[in-house]
C-alpha positions in Angstrom: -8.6 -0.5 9.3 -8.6 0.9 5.9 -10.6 -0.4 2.4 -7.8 -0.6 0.3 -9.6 2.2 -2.0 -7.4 5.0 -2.3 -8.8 8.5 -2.0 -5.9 10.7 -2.5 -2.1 11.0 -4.2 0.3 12.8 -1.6 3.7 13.7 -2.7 6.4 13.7 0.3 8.0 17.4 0.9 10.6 16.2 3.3 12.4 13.3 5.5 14.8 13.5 7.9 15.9 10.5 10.1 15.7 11.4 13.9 16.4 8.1 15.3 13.0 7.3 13.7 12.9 8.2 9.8 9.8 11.5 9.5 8.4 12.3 6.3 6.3 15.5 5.9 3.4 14.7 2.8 1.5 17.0 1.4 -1.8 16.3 0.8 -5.3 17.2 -0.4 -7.3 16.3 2.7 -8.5 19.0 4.2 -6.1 18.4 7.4 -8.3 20.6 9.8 -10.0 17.4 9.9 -7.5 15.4 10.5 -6.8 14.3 14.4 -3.2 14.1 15.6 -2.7 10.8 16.4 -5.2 9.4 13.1 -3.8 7.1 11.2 -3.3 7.3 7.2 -2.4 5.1 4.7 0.6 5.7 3.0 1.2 3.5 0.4 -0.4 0.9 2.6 2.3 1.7 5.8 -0.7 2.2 8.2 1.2 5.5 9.9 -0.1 8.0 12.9 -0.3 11.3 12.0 1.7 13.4 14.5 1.6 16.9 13.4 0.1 19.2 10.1 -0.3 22.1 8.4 -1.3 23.8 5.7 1.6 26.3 4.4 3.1 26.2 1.7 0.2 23.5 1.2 -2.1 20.8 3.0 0.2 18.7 4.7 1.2 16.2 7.7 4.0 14.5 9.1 4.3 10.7 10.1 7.3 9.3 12.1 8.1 5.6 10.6 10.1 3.3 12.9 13.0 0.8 11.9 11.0 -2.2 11.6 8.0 -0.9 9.3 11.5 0.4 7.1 13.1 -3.0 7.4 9.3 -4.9 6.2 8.1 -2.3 3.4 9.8 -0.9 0.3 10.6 2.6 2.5 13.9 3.5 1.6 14.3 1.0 -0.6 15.3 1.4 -4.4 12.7 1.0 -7.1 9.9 3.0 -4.5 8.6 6.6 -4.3 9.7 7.0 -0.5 12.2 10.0 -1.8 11.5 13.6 -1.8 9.1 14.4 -4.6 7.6 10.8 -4.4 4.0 10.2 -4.5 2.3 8.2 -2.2 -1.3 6.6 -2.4 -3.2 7.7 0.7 -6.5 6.7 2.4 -7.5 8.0 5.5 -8.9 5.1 8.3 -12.2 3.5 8.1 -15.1 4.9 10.0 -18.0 2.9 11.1 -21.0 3.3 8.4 -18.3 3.6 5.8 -18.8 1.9 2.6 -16.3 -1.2 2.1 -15.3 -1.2 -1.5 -12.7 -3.2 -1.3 -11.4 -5.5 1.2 -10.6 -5.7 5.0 -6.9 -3.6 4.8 -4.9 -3.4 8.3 -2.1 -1.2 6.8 0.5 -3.9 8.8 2.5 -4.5 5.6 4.1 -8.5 5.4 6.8 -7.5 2.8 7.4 -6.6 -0.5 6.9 -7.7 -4.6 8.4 -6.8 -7.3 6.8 -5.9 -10.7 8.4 -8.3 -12.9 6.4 -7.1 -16.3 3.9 -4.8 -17.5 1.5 -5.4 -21.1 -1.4 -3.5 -21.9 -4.3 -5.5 -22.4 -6.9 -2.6 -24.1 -7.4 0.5 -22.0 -6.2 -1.5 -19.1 -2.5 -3.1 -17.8 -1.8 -6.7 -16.8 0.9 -6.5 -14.1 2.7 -9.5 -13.0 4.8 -9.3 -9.5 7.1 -12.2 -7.7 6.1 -12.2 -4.0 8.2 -13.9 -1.4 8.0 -17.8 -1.2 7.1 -17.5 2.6 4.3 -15.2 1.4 3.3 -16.7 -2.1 0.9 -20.0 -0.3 -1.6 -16.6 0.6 -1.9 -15.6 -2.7 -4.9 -17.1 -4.4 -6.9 -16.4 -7.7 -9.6 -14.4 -7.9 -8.3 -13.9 -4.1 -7.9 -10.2 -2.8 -4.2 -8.2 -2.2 -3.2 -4.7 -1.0 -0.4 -3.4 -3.0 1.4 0.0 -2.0 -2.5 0.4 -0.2 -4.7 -0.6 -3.2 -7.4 -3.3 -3.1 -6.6 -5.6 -5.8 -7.9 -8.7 -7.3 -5.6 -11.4 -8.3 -6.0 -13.3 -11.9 -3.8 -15.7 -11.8 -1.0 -17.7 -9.7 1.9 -19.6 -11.2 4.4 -20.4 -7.8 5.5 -17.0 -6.2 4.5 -15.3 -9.7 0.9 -13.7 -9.6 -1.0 -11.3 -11.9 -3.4 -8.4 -11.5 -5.1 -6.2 -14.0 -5.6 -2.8 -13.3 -7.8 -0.2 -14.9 -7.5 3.4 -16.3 -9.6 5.0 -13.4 -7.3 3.0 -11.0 -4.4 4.1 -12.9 -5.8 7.9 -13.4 -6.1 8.3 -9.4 -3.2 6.2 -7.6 0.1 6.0 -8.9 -0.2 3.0 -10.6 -0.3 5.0 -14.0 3.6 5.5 -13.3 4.5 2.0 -11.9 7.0 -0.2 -13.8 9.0 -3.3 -14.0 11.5 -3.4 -11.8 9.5 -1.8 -9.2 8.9 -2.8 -5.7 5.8 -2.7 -3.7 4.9 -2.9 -0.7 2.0 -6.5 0.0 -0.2 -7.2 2.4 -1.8 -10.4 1.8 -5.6 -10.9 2.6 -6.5 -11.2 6.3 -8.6 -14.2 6.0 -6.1 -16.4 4.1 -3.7 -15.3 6.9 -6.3 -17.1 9.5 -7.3 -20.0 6.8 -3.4 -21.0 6.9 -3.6 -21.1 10.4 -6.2 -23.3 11.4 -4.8 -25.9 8.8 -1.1 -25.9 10.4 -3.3 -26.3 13.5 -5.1 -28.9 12.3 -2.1 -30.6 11.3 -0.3 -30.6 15.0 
């Protein structure tokens, strides 16, 4: 489980598709404690760490499977999954850690796209199209993950929704770089996931 707070930018050194597509990140965790087999947050892809290093730099490699490419924006244009992309990362929750965000699980359910940015003050207003199938989860003042970072929604109009984010946000995650036309990767809010739920049970 992760927060959705994002505690470092990594920036991929290298991927090569063995049957399952690797990436190698580089990172500034200090990876002698990080566990093989610990999962990280990589732009909200909850992946499992399966081996590091530290030369040229801090770094560690994740294998992604076909069907976390086929549901996220990996590989697809308008991300950073490219050599020389940056990544949010946040390493998984521990027990006594504080929750500054929202319950994240790092299963991605698909993607957005950033369909404009304006700069309201020191801050941006970003508006993104979500799928229809996932738009119904999506509430005001509600709580998303997008590319891994805990955001709170302002407003809803159909499968259009709008976030603001501010400087610190965009100072230490990538969103300072982000842009229309871009694609994200979503992961709507646990508990609307299980409120949706009990109503089409409700309903049978």
């Amino acid at each position: 489980m992760f927060t959705g707070i994002i505690t470092d930018v990594g920036r991929i050194l290298e991927l090569e598709q063995r049957g399952d597509l690797r990436a190698r990140i580089g990172t500034a965790y200090d990876v002698s404690g990080v566990d093989l087999g610990a999962s990280i947050a990589c732009n909200g892809v909850c992946l499992t760490v399966i081996a590091k290093g530290t030369e040229p730099q801090n770094w560690f490699d994740v294998e992604i499977s076909a069907e976390s490419v086929e549901k996220t924006n990996i590989g697809t244009q308008g991300s950073e999954w490219l050599v020389g992309g940056r990544l949010n990362l946040e390493r998984a929750l521990k027990v006594g850690d504080e929750l500054g965000g929202h319950i994240v699980s790092g299963h991605v359910d698909g993607v957005a796209e950033i369909t404009e940015t304006r700069d309201e003050g020191d801050s941006t207003r970003f508006t993104f199209r979500a799928p229809e199938a996932l738009a119904k989860f999506i509430a005001p003042k509600g709580s998303v993950a997008l590319n891994g970072t805990s955001l709170t929604v302002n407003e809803v109009e159909g499968c259009t929704f709008g976030v603001n984010i501010i400087p610190h946000t965009k100072q230490v995650t990538i969103w300072g770089a982000a842009k229309a036309g871009d694609v994200v990767n979503l992961e709507i809010d646990t508990m609307a996931r299980y409120v949706a739920r009990l109503r089409e049970w409700g309903t049978q």
